[in-house]
C-alpha positions in Angstrom: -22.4 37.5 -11.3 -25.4 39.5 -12.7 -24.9 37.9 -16.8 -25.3 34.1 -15.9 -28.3 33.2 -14.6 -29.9 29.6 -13.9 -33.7 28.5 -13.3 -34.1 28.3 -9.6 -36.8 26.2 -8.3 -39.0 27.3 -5.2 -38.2 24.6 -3.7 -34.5 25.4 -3.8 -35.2 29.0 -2.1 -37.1 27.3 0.7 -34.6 25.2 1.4 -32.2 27.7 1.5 -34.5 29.2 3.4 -34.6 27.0 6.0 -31.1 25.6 6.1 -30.2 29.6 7.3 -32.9 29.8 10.1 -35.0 32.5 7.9 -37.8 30.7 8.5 -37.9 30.1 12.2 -36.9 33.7 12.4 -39.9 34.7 10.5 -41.9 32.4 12.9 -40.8 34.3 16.0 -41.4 37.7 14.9 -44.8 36.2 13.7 -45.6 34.7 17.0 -44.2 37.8 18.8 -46.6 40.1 16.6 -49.5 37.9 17.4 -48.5 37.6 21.1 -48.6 41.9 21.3 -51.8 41.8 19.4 -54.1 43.4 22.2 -57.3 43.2 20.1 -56.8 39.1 19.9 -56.5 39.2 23.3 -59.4 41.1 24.2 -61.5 38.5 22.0 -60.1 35.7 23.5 -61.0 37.0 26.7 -64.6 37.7 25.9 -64.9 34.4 24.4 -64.0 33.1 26.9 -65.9 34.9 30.0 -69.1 34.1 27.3 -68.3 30.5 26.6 -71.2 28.3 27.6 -69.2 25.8 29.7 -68.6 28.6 31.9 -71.7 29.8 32.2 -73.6 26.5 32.5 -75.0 25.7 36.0 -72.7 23.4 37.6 -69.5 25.0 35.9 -68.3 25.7 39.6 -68.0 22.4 40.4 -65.8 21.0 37.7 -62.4 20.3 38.1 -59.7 22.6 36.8 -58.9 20.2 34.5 -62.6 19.2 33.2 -63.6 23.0 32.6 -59.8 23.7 30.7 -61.2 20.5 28.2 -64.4 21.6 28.2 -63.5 25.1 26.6 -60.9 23.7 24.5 -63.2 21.9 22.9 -65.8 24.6 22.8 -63.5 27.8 21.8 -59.9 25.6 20.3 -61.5 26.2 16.4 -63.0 30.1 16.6 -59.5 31.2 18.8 -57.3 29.3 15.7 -59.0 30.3 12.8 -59.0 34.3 14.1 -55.6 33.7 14.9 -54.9 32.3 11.4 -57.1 34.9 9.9 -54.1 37.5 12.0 -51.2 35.7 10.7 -52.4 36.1 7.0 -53.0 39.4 7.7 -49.3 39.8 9.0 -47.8 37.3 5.8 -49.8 39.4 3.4 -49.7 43.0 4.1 -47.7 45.5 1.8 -45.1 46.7 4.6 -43.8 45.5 7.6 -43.4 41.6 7.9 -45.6 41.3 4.8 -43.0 43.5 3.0 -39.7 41.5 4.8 -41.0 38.0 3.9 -41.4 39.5 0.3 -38.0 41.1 0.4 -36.0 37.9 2.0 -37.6 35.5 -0.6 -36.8 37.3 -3.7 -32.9 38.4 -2.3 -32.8 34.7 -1.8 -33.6 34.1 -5.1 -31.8 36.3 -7.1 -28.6 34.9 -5.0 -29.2 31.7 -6.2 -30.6 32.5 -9.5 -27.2 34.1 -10.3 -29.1 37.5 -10.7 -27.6 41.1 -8.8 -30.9 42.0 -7.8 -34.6 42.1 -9.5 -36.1 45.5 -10.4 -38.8 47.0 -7.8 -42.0 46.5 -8.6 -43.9 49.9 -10.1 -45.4 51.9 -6.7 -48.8 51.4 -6.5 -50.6 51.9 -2.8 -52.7 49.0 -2.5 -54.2 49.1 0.9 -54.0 45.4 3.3 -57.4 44.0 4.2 -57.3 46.3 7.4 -56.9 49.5 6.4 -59.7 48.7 3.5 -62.0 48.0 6.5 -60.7 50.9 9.0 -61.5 53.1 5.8 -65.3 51.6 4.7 -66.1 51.9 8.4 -64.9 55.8 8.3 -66.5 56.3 5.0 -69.7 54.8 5.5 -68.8 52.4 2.5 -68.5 54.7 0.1 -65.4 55.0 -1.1 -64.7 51.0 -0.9 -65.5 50.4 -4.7 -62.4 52.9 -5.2 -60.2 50.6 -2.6 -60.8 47.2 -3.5 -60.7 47.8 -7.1 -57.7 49.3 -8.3 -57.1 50.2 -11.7 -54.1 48.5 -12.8 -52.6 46.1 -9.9 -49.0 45.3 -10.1 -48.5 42.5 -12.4 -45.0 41.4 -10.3 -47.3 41.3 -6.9 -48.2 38.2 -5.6 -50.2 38.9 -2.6 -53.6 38.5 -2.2 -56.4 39.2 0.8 -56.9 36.2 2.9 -60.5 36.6 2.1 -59.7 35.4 -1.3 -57.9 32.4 -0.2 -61.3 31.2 2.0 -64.4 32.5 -0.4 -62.6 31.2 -3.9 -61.8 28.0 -3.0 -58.9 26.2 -4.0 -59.6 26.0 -7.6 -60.0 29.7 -8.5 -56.7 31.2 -6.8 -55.9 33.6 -9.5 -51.7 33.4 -9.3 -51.7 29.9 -9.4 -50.4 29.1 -6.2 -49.7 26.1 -4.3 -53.3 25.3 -2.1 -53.1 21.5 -2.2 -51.6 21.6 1.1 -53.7 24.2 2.8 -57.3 23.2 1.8 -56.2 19.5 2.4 -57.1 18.2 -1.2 -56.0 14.8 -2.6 -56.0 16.1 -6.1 -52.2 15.0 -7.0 -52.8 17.1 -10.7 -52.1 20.4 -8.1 -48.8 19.0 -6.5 
C-alpha cells in the first residue's frame, strides 16, 4: 500500500471527513472545551452584570423577554467573537485538540493518498498564543522577542496564531490558505 500513491484533493479528506462523523466529533469536544472554559464564563458574566441595558433606569420594568433582546443585541457580537477568538485558540494549539485535528487530517490523508504514514514533523517547541502571553506577563516582556520569533519554524507546520488571521487580512496569510469563506470576500480568483 505504501509504493502507489495518488494526489488527494482537500476536498476528498473532508469529505471523508464528514461522511465518518470526524467532524461533528471534533465539534463536541470543541463545544465541550468551550462549555468547561471557566474564564469565558466569568467574562460573560461580568459583561453581562455591566451591560448598559441592565443598568439603565427603568431596566426593572422590562419584560423578561424585552431585557433578554435588549442584551442580545448589546453583548451577541463581543460574547461570539471571544468565543471564536477561544475556539481558534483550541483548533490551533500544538497539543491537545490542536494536535488531534492535525493528527486525524493527515491519517486521513495518507489513507487515501495510498501513503503508510507521513514522517513527523522535526520537534520544535513553538509555544500557542496563550502560553506566549502567560510568559510576557511573567517576564515583564522580556523574553517575548525570543518566543514569537523562532529561529527556524517547521516548514511542514501549518498553524498559525489567530492574531495573524485578524491583523493580516485575507490577502497576506502566509500558507496560502483558504480565507475567502471566513473574511466573506467575493473575490472568486481565491476560491
Amino acid at each position: 500500500m505504501g509504493s502507489s500513491s495518488k494526489v488527494v484533493r482537500p476536498e476528498e479528506v473532508l469529505d471523508s471527513l464528514a461522511n465518518d462523523g470526524t467532524i461533528d466529533a471534533l465539534r463536541m469536544k470543541i463545544i465541550a472545551q468551550l462549555k468547561a472554559n471557566e474564564d469565558m464564563k466569568k467574562n460573560t458574566m461580568m459583561m453581562v452584570e455591566q451591560s448598559r441595558v441592565l443598568n439603565t433606569p427603568g431596566a426593572e420594568k422590562k419584560t423578561k423577554r424585552e431585557l433578554f433582546d435588549a442584551l442580545r443585541q448589546e453583548l451577541e457580537n463581543p460574547v461570539l467573537e471571544k468565543a471564536s477568538r477561544e475556539v481558534w485558540d483550541l483548533i490551533l494549539e500544538n497539543g491537545g485538540l490542536g494536535k488531534e485535528i492535525t493528527d486525524t487530517i493527515e491519517s486521513v490523508f495518507c489513507r487515501l493518498s495510498g501513503i503508510d504514514m507521513m514522517p513527523p514533523p522535526p520537534s520544535t517547541s513553538i509555544p500557542s498564543h496563550q502560553e506566549r502571553e502567560r510568559n510576557m506577563a511573567a517576564d515583564g516582556g522580556e523574553k517575548s522577542k525570543e518566543i514569537d520569533t523562532p529561529e527556524k519554524p517547521s516548514s511542514s507546520s501549518r498553524k498559525r496564531p489567530y492574531s495573524d488571521t485578524t491583523t493580516k487580512g485575507a490577502g497576506a496569510v502566509p500558507n496560502g490558505g483558504a480565507t475567502s469563506q471566513h473574511d466573506g470576500s467575493e473575490d472568486s480568483s481565491q476560491k
